[in-house]
Every structure is written in C-alpha cells, then in structure tokens.
N, C-alpha and C positions, 0 to 999 in steps of 0.2 A: 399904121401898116409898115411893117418893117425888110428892106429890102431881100430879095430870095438869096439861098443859099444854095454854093456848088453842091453839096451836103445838107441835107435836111437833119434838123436837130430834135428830138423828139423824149420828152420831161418824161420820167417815170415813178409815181409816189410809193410810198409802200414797197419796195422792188421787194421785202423779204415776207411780204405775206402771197397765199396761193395765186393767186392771180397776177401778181408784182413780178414773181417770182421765174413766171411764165413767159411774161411779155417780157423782159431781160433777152429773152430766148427770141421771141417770136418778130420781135420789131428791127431784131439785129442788122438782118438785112439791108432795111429801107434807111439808115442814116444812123447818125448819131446819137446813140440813145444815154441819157445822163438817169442814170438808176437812182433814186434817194431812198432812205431808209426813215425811219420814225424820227431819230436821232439829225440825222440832216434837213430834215423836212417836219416840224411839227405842225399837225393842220392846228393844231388849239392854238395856235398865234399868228394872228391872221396878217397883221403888219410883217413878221419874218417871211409870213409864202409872201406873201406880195413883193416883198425885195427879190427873193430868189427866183419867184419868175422874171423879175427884171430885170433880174443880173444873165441869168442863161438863154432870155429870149428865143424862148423855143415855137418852132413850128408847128409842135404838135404837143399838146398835153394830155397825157392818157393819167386817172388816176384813180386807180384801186384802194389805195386807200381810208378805211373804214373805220368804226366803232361798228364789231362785229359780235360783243358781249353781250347778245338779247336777254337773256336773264341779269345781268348783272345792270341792264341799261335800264330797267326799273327803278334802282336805285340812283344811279349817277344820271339821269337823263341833261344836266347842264351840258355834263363831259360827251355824250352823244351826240350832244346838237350840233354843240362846237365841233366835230368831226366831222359829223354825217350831214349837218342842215347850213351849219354857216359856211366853212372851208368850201365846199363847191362853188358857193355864190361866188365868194373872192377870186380865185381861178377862173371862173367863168368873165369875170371883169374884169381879171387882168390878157384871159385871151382874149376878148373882143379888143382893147385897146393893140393889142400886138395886132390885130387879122390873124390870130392861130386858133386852130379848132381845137376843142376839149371833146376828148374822150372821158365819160365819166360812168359806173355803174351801181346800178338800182338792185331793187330785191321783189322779192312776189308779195313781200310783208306790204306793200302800198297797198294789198287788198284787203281784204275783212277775210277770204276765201271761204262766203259762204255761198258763190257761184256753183251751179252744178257742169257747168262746162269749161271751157279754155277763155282762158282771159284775155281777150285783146287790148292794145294799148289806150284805148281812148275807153275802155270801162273805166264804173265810177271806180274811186280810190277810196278805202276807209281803213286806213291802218288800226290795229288794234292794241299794237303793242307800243315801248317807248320808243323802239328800234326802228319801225316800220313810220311811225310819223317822223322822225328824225331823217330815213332817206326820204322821206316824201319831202319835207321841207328843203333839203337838197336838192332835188329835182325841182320843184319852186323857185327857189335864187336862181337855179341856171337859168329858166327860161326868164324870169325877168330883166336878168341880166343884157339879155339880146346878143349874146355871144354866140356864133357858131358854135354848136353842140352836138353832141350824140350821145344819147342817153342807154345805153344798155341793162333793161333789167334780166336778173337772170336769178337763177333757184338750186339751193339743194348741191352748193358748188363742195367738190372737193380732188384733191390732188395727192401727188407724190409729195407733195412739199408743204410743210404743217399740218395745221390740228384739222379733225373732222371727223363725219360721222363712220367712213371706211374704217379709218385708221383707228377707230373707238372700237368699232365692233370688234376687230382681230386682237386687238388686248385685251377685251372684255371674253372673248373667244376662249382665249389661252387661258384665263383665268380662271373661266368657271365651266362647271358642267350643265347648266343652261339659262338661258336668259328670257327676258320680254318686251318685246319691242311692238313700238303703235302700231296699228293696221287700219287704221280708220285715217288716213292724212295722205293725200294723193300728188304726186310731182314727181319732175325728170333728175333724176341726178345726172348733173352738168360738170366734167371737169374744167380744170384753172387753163388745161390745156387746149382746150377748145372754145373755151373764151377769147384766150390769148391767139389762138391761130383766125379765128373771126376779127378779131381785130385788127389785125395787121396784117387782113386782104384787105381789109372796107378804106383802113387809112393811106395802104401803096396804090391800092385801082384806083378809089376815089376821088382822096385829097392831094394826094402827092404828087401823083402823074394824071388826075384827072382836072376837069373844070371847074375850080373853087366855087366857081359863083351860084353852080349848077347842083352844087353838093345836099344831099338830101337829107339835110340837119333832120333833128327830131329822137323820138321816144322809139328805141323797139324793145321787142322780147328776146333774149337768146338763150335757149334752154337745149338739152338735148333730146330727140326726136325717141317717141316712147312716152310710158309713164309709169310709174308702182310705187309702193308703198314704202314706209319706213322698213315696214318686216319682210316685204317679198326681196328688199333691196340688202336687208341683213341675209337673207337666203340664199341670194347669188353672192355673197361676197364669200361668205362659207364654203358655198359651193367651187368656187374659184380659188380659193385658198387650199380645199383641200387636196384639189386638183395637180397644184405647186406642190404638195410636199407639204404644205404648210405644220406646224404644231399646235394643235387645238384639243381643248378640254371638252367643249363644247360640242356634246352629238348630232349627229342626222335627228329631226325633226326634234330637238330639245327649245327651240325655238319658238316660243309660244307668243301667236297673235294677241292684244291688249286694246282695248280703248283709251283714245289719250284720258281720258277722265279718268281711268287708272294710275295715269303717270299726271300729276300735276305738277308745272311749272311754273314758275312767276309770272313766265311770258304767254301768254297766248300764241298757241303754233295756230297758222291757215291750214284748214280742211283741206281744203284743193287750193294746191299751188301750181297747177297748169297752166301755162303759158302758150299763148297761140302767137307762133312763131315765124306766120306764112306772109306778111309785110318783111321782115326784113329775110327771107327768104327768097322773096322777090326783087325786092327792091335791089339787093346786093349780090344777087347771084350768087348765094350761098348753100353750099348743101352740111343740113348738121344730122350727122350721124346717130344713131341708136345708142343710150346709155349704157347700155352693156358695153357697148365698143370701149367706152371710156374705162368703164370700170378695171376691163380687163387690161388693157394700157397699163394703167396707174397699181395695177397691183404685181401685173411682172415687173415694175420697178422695186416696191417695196418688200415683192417675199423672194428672199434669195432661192 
C-alpha cells in the first residue's frame, strides 16, 4: 500500500486509441494523469508494464488498451492474448501490490450473442471469436489476481478520434452510390466519450474522494441507452450527415438491409449485443444517454 497523495496520480494506456484518447480529456480534472501510447507502454512485454507501473506508482490504473483487430485476431491469436488475456492480469497484480484500483474494459464478444434479450453480467460467457476469448481471458487474470477492479464491458464503441464503423460508413458514403449493411445484428452504439465521462465520475465519487474499502469492485455493462442495427445505425449517420452539409454519393434509401450470412467475415459478429446496463446504473448513479445523442456529438466534430 503506498502512501496517499496531495495529487492523485492516475496511468493511462493506449491514450491515442478512442477510448485513450478520451480519458486524456475526461480524467484531467481529478489528478495527474500520465497518458502512455503503444510506443511507451507495450502490453506484449509484460516485465516492461510491470517496471512502468512501478516506476509511476499510480493510484488509479485505467487501461483501454486492446488488440482490437477481430478479423485479423484469427490469425495472430498469440499477439491477441498477449494484449487482451495476459497484459491485464499483470496490471492487475501490480495494482493490488500498490492498493491501486484498475480500470480495465471488456466487450459484448464474452457472449456467443445468441440471447434473445439484454445481457446481464453474470450470464454465461461463450465467446465465439479469437477476440472475444482473448478479452474473456483478460477479465479471468483480473479477477484472479485479487486486485481491486472494475471491469467495463461495453459494445459497438466509436468516436471523433480513430477508426470505426461511423467514420467507414461516410467514406464509404462519399464513395459510392449505394451500399449494404447487416440488419440482422442488434446493439447500442456507445461513444469513447461517454465511456471516458463514466469513468471518470465512478473513479472521482468513488475512489478518490470516496471509501476505498467500500468501493464496489466488479464486472458491469456500459453501453448507450437504446438499440439498432448495423443498417438502421448506417441510416442515421446518413441522415445526420446530410443534415451537416455533408458530401455524399450515397442516396436516400440506397441503403439496402443484408443478412450477415451475406457478408462473411473471419470473425464471428454477435447477433444481439445488448447489454443490460441497470447494475451499474444503479450502483453509480449514472445516467447514459440515447446513442443518437452520441452519435450526433461525434459527427459535428468530424463534418465541418
């Protein structure tokens, strides 16, 4: 246990991926936040994090940091694990050795997604892909570890900041005169930003300024409130792009619904990726917004 600071100090991995990118932003407030990038922070060498958390001793470990190449993790699944299954554990053991809590986040891929309802945390897990066992086995080291934890699963994330499925569809928009996206695959699309603003109430009320001892470690869900499709979600982006001004090739209803069985990928996408969100809704007194809210956000950043 390592003694308190006038300043709380607070590790950030990944700072240049969506979610990294965000909490840069969102954690600013509550102390000293030390951003690392891929390049400073490699999780594939698990003796370097281990120094580096030792060297910064931080109070709070948030770490986004992924293997987020589902298709391409069928082939590299070694280079996945080592990201996604081992590097948590290590963090997670080097925060119980400090007494610092890890912030750490999950995916909807822990499921099979052949539920026909909203997934709670304590449903079974059966990832289907290499991706989806790779964070499951992340989530495994952390709780073995016995580290004060907080596991964030969430779905369907995208931002102002990097690659995703928003930012695809509007080049894909401008490119062509029509497209085909799944309609058969159900979840909330969650921006980086309201990840990043969830997290950095839960760690100022809770941990920081509240009663560590009391702090209500564990698994939630955090998605945005709502649900729809890959297509109805390529609909409103259209729809709000053209709203902007936007330049699109792509017409009013050119947009044709598909079954994934249409589109194969390497990876296995979950049918329903709905997340039931009302534990950490509770728990944290948290209200999460309608995905549209997000959506709209993040696109009057990107269409001028």
């Amino acid at each position: 246990m390592q003694p308190e600071r006038a300043i709380p100090r607070l590790l950030v991995t990944g700072c240049n991926g969506q979610v990294g990118f965000e909490l840069k932003r969102s954690l600013a407030p509550l102390g000293e936040v030390v951003a690392l990038d891929r390049a400073a922070c490699d999780l594939t060498r698990p003796d370097a994090l281990r120094q580096i958390v030792r060297e910064l001793r931080p109070d709070v470990i948030v770490n986004p940091a992924a293997y987020t190449a589902v298709d391409k993790a069928e082939q590299e699944a070694a280079l996945a694990h080592a990201v996604n299954g081992v590097a948590p554990g290590v963090l997670a053991e080097e925060a119980r050795a400090l007494g610092s809590l890890l912030v750490h986040y999950s995916t909807d891929y822990v499921f099979d997604g052949n539920g026909s309802g909203r997934y709670q945390e304590m449903d079974d897990v059966n990832p289907q892909s290499v991706y989806g066992k790779s964070k499951l086995a992340g989530e495994q080291a952390i709780a073995a570890s016995g580290a004060t934890a907080l596991v964030l699963r969430t779905s369907w994330v995208f931002g102002a900041h990097g690659g995703n499925f928003a930012k695809t569809m509007l080049r894909l928009g401008s490119e062509r005169e029509s497209l085909r996206v799944v309609a058969d695959q159900h979840g909330a699309p969650t921006s980086a930003a309201l990840i990043a603003d969830v997290t950095a109430q839960i760690i100022g009320r809770f941990w920081l300024h509240g009663d560590r001892s009391r702090f209500p470690a564990g698994t939630y869900h955090l998605a945005a409130s709502g649900e729809t499709t890959w297509h109805a979600y390529a609909q409103e982006i259209f729809r709000i792009a053209r709203a902007r001004g936007a330049a699109l090739k792509v017409g009013e209803g050119a947009v044709e619904p598909i079954a994934a069985r249409e589109y194969p990928v390497p990876a296995p996408r979950p049918a329903n990726s709905r997340l039931d969100t009302s534990r950490l809704q509770q728990t944290f007194g948290v209200h999460l917004p309608r995905w549209e809210q997000g959506l709209h956000h993040v696109l009057e950043q990107i269409i001028p």
